[in-house]
DSSP file (Angstrom, degrees, kcal/mol; ACC not computed):
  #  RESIDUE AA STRUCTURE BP1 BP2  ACC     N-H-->O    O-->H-N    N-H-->O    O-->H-N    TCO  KAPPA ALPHA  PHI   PSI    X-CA   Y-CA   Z-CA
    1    1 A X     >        0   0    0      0, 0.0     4,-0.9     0, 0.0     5,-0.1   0.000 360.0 360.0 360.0 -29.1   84.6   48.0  -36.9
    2    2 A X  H >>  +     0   0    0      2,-0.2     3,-3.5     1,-0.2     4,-1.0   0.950 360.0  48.2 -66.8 -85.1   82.0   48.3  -39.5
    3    3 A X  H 3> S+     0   0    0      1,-0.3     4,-1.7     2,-0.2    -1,-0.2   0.692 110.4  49.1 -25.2 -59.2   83.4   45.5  -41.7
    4    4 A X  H 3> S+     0   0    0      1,-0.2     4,-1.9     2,-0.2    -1,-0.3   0.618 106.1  55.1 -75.2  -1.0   83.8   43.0  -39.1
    5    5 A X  H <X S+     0   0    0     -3,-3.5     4,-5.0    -4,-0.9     5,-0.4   0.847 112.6  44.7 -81.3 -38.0   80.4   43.5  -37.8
    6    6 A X  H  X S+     0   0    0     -4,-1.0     4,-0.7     2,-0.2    -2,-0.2   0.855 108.5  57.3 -41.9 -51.7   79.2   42.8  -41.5
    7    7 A X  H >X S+     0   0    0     -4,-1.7     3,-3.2     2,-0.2     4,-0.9   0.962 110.9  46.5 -12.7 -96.8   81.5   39.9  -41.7
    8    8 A X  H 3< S+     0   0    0     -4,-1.9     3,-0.3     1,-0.3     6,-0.2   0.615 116.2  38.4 -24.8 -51.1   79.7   38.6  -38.7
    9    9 A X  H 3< S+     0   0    0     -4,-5.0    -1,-0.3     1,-0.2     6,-0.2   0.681 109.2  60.7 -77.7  -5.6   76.4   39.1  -39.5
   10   10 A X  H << S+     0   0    0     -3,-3.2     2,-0.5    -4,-0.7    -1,-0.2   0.713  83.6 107.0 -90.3 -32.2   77.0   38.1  -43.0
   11   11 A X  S >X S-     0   0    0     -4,-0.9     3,-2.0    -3,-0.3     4,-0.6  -0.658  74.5-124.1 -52.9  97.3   78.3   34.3  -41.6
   12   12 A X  H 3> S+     0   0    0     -2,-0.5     4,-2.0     1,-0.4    -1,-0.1   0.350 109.3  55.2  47.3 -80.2   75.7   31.3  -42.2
   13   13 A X  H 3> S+     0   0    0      2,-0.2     4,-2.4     1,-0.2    -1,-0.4   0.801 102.3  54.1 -67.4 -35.8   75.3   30.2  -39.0
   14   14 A X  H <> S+     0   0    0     -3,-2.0     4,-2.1    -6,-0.2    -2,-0.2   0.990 116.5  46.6 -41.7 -62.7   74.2   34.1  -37.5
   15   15 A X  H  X S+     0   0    0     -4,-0.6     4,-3.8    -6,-0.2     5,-0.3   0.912 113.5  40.7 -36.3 -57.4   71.5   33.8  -40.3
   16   16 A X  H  X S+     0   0    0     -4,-2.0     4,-4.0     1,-0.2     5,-0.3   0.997 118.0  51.6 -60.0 -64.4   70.4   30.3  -39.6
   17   17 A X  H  X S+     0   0    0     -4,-2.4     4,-1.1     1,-0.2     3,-0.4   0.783 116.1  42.6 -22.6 -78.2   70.7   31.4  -35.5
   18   18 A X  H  X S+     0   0    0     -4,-2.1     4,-0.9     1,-0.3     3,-0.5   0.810 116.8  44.0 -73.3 -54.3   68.4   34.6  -36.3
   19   19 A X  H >X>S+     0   0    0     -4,-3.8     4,-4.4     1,-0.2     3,-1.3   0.973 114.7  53.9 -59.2 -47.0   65.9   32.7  -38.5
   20   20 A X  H 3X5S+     0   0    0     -4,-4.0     4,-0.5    -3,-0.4    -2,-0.2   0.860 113.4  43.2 -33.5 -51.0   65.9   29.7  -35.7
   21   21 A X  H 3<5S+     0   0    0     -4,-1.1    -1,-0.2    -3,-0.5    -2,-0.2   0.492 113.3  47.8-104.4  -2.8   65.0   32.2  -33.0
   22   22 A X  H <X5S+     0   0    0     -3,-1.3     4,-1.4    -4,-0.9    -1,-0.2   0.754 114.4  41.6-105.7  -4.2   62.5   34.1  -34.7
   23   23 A X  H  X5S+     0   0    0     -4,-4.4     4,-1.2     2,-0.2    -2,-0.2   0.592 116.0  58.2 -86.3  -8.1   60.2   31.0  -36.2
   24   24 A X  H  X<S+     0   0    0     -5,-0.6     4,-1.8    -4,-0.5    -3,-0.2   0.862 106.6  46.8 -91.6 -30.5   60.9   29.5  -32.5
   25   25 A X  H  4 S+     0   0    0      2,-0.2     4,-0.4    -5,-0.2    -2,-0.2   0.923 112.9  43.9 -70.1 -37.6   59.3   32.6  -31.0
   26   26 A X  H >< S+     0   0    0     -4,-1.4     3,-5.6     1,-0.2     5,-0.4   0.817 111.6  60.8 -66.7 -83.2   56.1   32.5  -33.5
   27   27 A X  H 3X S+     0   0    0     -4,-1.2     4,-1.0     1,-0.3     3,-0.5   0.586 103.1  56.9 -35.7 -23.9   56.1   28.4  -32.6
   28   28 A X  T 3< S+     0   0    0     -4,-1.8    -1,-0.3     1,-0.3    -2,-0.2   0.472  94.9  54.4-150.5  70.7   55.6   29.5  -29.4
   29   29 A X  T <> S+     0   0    0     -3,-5.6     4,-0.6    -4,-0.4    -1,-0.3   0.561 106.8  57.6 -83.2 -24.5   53.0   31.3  -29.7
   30   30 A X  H  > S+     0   0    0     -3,-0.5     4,-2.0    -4,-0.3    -2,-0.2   0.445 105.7  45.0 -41.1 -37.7   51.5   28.5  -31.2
   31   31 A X  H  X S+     0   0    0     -4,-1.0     4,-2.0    -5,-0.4    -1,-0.1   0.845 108.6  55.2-105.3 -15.7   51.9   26.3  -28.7
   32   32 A X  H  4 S+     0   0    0      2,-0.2     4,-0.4    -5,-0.2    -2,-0.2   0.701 113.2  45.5 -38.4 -58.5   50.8   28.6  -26.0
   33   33 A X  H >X S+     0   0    0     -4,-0.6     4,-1.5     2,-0.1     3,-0.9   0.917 110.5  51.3 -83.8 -36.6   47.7   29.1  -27.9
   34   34 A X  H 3X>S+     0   0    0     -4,-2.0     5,-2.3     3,-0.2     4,-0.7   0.884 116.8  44.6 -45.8 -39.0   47.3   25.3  -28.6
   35   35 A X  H 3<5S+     0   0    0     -4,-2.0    -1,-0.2     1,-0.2    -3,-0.2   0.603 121.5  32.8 -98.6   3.6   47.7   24.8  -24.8
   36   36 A X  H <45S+     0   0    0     -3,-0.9    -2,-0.2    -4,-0.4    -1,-0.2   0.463 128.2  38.1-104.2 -13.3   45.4   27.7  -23.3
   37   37 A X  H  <5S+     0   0    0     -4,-1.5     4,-0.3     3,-0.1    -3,-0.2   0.834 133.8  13.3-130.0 -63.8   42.9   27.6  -26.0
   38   38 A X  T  X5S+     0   0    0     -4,-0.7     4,-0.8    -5,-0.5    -3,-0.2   0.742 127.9  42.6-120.7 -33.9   42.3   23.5  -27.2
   39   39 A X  H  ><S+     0   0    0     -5,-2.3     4,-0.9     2,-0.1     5,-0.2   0.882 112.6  44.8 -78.2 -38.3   44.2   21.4  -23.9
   40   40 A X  H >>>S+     0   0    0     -6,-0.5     3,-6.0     1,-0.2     4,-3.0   0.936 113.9  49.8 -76.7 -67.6   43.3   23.0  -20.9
   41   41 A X  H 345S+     0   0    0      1,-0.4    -1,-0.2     2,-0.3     4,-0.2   0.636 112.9  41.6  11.3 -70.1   40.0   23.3  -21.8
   42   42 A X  H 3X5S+     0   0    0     -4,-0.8     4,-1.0     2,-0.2    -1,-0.4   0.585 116.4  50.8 -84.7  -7.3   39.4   19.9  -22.8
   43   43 A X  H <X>S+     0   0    0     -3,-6.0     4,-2.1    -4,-0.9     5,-0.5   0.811 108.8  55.3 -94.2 -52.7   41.6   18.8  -19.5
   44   44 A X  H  <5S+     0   0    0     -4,-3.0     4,-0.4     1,-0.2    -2,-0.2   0.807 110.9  47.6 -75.4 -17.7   38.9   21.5  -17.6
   45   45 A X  H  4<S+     0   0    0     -5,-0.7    -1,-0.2    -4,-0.2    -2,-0.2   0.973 119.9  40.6 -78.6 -45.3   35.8   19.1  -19.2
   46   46 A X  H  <5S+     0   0    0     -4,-1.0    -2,-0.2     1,-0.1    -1,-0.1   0.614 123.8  22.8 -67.0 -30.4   37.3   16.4  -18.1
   47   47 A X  T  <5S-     0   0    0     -4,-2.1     2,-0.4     1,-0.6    -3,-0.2   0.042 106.2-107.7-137.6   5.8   39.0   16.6  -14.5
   48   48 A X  S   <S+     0   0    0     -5,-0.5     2,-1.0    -4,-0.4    -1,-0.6  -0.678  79.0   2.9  98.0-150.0   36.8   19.3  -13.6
   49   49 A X        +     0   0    0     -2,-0.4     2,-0.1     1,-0.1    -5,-0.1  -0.742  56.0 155.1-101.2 114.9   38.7   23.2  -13.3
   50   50 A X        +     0   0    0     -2,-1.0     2,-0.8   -10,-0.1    -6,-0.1  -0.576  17.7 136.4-105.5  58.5   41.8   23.2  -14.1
   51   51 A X    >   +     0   0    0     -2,-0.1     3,-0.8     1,-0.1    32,-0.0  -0.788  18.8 167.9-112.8  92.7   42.3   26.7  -15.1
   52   52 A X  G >   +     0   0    0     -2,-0.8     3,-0.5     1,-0.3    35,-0.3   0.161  51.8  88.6 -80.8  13.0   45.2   28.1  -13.9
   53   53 A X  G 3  S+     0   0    0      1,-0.2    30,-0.3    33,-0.1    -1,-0.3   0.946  96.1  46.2 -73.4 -41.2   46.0   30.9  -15.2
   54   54 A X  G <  S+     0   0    0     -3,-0.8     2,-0.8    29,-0.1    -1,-0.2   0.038  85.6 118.4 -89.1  32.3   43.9   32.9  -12.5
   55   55 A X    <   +     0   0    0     -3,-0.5    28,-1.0    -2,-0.2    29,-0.3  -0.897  37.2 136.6 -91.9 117.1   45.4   30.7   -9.7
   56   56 A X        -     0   0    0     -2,-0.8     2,-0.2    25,-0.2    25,-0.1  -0.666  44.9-135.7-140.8-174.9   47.6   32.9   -7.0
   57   57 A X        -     0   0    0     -2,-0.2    23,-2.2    21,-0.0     2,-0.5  -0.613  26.9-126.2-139.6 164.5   48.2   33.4   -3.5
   58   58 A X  E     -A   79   0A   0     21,-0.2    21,-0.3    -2,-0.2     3,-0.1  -0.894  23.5-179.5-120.6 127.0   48.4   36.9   -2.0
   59   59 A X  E     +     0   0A   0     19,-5.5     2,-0.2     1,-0.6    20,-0.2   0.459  68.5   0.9-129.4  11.5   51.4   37.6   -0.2
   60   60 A X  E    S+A   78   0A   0     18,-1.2    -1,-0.6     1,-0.0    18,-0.5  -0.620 100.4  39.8-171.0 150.5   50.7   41.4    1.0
   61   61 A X  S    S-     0   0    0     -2,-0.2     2,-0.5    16,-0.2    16,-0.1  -0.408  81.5 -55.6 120.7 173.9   47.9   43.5    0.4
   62   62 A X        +     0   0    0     13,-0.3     2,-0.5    -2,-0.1    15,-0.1  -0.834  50.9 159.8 -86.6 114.9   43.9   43.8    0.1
   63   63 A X        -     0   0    0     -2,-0.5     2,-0.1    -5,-0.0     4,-0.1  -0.935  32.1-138.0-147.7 140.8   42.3   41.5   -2.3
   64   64 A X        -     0   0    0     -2,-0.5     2,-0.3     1,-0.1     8,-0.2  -0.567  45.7 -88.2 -93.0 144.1   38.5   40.5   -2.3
   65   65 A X  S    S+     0   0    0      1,-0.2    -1,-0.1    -2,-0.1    -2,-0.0  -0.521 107.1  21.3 -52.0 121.6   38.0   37.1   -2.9
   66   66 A X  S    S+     0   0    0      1,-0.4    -1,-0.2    -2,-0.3    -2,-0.1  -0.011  84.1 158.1 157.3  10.2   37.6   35.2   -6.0
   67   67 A X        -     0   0    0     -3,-0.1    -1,-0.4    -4,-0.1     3,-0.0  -0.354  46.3-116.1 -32.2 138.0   39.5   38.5   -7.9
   68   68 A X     >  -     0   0    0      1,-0.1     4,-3.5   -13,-0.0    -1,-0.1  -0.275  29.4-115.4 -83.2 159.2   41.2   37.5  -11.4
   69   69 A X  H  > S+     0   0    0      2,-0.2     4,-2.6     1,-0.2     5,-0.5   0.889 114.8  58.1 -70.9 -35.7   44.9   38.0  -11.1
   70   70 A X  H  > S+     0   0    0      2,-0.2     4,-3.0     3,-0.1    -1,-0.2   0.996 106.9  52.8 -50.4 -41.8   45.4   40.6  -13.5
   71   71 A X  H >4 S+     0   0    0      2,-0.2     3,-7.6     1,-0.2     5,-0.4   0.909 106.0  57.8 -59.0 -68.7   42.9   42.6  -11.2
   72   72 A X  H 3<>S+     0   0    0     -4,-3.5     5,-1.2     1,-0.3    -1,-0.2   0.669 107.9  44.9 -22.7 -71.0   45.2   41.8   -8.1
   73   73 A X  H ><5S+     0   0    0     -4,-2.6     3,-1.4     3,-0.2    -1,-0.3   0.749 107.0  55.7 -31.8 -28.7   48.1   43.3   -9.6
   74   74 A X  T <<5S+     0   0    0     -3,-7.6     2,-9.9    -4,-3.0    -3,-0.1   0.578 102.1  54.7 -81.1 -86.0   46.7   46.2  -10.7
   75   75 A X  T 3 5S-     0   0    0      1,-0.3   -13,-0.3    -4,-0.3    -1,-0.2   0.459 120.9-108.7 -61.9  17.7   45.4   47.1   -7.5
   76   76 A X  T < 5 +     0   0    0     -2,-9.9     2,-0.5    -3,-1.4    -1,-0.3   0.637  63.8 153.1  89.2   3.1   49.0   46.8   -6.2
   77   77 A X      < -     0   0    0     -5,-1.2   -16,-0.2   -15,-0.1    -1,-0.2  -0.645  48.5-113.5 -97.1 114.3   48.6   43.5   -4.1
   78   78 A X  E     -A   60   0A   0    -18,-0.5   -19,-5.5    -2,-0.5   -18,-1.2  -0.291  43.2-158.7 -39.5 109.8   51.8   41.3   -3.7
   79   79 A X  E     -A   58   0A   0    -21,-0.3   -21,-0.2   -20,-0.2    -1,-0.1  -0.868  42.6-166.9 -84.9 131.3   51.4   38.2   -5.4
   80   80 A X        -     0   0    0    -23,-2.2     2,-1.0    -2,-0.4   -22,-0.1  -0.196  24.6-171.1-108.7  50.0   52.5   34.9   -5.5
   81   81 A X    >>  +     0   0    0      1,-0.2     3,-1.8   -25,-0.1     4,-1.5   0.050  18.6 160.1 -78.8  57.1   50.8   33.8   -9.2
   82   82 A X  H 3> S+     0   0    0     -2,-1.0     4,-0.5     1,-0.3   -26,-0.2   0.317  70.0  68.3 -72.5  14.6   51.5   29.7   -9.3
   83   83 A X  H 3> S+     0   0    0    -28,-1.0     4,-0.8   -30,-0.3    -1,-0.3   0.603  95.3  47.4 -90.6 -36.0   49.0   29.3  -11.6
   84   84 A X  H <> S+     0   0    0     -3,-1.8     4,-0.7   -29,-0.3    -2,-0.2   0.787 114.5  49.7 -80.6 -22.0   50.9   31.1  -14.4
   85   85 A X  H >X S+     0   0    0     -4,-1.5     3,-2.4     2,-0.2     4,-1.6   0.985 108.5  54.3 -68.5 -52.7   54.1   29.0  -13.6
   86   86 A X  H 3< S+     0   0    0     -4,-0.5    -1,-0.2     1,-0.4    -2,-0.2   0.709 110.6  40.4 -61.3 -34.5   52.2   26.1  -13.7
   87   87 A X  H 3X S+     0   0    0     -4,-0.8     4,-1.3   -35,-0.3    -1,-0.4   0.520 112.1  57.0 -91.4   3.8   50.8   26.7  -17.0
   88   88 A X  H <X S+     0   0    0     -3,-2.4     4,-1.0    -4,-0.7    -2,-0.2   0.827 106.9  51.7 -80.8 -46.1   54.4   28.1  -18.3
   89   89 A X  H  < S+     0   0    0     -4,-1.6     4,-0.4     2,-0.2    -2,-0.2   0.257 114.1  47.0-100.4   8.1   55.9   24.5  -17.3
   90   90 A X  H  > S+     0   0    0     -5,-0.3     4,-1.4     2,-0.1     3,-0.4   0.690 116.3  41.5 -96.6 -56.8   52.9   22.8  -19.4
   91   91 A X  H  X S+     0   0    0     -4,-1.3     4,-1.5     2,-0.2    -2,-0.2   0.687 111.8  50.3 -53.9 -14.9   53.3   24.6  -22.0
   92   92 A X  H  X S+     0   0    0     -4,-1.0     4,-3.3     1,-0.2    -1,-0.2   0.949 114.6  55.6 -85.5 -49.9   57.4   24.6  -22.1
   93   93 A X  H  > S+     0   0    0     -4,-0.4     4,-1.2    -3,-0.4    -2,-0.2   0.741 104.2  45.6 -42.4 -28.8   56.7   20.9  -21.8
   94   94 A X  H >X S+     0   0    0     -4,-1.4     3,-1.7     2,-0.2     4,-1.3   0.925 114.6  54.8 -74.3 -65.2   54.4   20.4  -24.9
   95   95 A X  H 3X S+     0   0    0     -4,-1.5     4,-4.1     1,-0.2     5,-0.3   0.851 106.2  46.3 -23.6 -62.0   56.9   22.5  -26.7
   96   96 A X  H 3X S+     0   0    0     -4,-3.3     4,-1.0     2,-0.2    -1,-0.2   0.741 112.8  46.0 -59.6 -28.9   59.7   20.5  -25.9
   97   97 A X  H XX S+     0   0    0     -3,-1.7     4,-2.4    -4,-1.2     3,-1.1   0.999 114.2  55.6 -74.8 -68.0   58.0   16.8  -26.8
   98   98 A X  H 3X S+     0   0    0     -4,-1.3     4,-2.1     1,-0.4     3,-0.3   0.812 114.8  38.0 -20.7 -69.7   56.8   19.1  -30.3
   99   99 A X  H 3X S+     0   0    0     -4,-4.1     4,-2.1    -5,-0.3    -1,-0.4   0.968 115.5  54.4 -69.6 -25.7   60.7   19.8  -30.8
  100  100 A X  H <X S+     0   0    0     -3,-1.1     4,-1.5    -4,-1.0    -2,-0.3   0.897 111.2  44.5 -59.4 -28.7   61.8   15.9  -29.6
  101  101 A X  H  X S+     0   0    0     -4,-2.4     4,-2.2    -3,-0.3    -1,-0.3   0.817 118.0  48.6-104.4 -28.4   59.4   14.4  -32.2
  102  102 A X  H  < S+     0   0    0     -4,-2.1     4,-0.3    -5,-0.4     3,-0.3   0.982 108.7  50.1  -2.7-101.1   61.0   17.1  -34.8
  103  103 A X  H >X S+     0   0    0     -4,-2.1     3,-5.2     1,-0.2     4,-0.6   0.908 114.2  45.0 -19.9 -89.8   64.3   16.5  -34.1
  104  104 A X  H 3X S+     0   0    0     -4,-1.5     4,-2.1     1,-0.3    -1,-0.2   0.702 104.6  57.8 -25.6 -50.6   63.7   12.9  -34.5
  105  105 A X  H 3X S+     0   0    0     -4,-2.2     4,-2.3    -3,-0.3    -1,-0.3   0.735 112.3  48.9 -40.8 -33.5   61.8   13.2  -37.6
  106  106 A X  H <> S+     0   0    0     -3,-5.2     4,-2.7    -4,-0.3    -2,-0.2   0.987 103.9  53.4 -62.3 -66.4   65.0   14.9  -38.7
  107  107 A X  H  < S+     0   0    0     -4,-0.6    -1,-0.2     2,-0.3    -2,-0.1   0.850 111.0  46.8 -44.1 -59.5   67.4   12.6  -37.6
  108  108 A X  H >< S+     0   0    0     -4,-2.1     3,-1.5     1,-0.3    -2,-0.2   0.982 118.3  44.7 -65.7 -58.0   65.4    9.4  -39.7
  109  109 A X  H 3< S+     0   0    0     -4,-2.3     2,-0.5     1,-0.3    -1,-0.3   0.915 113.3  46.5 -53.7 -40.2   65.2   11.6  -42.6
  110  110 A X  T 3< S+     0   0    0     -4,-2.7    -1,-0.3    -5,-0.1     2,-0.3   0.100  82.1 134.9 -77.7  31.1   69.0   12.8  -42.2
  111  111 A X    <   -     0   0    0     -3,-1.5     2,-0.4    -2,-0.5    -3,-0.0  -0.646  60.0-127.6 -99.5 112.9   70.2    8.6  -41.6
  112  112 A X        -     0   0    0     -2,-0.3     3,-0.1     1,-0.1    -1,-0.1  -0.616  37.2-111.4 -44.1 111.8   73.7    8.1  -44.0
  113  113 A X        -     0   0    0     -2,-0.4     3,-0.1     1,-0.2    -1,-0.1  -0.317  46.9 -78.8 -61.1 138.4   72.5    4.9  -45.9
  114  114 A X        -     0   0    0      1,-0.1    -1,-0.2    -3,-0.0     2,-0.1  -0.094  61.0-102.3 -41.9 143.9   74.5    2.2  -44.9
  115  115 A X        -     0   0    0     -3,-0.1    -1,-0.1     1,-0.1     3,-0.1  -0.527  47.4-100.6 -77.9 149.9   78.3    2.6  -47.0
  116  116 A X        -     0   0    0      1,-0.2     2,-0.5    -2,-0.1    -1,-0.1  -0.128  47.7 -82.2 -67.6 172.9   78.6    0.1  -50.1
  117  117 A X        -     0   0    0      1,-0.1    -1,-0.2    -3,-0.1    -3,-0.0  -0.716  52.5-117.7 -99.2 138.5   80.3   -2.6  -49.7
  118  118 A X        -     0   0    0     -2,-0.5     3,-0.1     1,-0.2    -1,-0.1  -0.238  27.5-148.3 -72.2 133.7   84.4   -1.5  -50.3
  119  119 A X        -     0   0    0      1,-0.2    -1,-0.2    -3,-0.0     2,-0.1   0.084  43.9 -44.7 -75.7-147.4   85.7   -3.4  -53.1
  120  120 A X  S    S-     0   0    0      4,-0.1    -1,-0.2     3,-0.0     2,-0.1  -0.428  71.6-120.6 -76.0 153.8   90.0   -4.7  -53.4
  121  121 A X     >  -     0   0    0     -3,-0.1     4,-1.9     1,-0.1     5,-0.1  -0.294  23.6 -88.6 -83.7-178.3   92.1   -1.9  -52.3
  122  122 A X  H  > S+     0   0    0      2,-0.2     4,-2.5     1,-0.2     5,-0.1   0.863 137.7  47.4 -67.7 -55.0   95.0    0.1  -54.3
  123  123 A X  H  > S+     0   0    0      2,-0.2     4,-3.0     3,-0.2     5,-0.2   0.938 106.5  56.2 -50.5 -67.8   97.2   -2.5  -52.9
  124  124 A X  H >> S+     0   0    0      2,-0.2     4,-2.0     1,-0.1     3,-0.6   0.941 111.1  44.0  -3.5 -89.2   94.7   -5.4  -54.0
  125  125 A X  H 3X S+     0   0    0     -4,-1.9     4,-3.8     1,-0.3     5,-0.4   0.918 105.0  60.9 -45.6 -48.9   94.8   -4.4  -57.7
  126  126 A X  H 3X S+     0   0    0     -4,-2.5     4,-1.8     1,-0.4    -1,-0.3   0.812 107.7  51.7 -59.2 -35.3   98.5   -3.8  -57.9
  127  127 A X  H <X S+     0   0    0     -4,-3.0     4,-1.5    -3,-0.6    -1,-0.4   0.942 110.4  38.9 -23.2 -69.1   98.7   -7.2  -57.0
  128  128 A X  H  X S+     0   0    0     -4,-2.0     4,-1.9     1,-0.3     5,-0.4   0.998 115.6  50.3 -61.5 -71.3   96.8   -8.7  -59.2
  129  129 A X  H  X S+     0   0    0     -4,-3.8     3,-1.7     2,-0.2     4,-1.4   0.893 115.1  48.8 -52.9 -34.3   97.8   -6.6  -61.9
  130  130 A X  H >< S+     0   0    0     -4,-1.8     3,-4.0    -5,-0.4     2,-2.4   0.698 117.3  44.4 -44.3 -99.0  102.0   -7.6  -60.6
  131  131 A X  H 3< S+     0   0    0     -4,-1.5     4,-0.3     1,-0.4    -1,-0.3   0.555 109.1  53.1 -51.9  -4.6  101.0  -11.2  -60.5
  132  132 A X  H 3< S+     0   0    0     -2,-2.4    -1,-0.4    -4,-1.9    -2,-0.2   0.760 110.4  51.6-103.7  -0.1   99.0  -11.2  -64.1
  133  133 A X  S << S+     0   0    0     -3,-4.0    -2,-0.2    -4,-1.4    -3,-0.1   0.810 105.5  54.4 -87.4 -35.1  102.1   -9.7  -65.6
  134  134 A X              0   0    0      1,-0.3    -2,-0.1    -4,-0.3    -1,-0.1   0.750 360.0 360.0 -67.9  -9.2  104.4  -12.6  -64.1
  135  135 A X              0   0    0     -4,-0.3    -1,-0.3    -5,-0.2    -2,-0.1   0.585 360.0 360.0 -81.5 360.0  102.3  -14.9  -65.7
């Protein structure tokens, strides 16, 4: 059992997989902070407050008005916290354009240059060469 887990892990693609899924976790942390720290921000100068992280609704429990969320929770009050989804589905969007424009980048670098153009075939020559012998 030992050997075939080695095998496994020892296969290319695990590797590539493992490296994939831990530099995709640092990126996005990256993008997380790029879009809580430098977007919202400048979105919140602009369009007024948009901060949404501290956005809920209370759906049992005591909570004094204007409370941060974190505080709700601790103090045990049933939450409905559409302010962190909201900012989960910008940030899962930025990410995704961030991998699209990647990818793509990828794609143009990875492009097969057009194939040369085929010369005469096997067939071709053997012709030729038949027919320059009858001559």
């Amino acid at each position: 059992m030992f050997g075939e887990f080695k095998e496994f892990i020892a296969r290319g693609n695990v590797l590539d997989l493992a490296v994939g899924v831990i530099i995709g976790a640092g990126f996005g942390k990256i993008v997380t902070s790029l879009t809580d720290d430098m977007i919202m921000p400048v979105i919140s100068a602009v369009a007024g407050d948009t901060d949404f992280s501290n956005k809920y609704m209370v759906l049992s429990g005591e909570v004094a008005a204007g409370t941060t969320l974190a505080a709700a929770k601790a103090a045990g009050a049933n939450v409905l916290a559409w302010g962190s989804f909201i900012t989960a589905i910008i940030n899962f969007l930025i990410l995704a354009f961030v991998i699209f424009l990647i990818v793509r980048q990828a794609n143009k670098m990875m492009k097969q240059p057009a194939p040369a153009a085929a010369g005469p075939s096997e067939v071709d020559l053997l012709t030729e060469i038949r027919d320059s012998l009858k001559k």
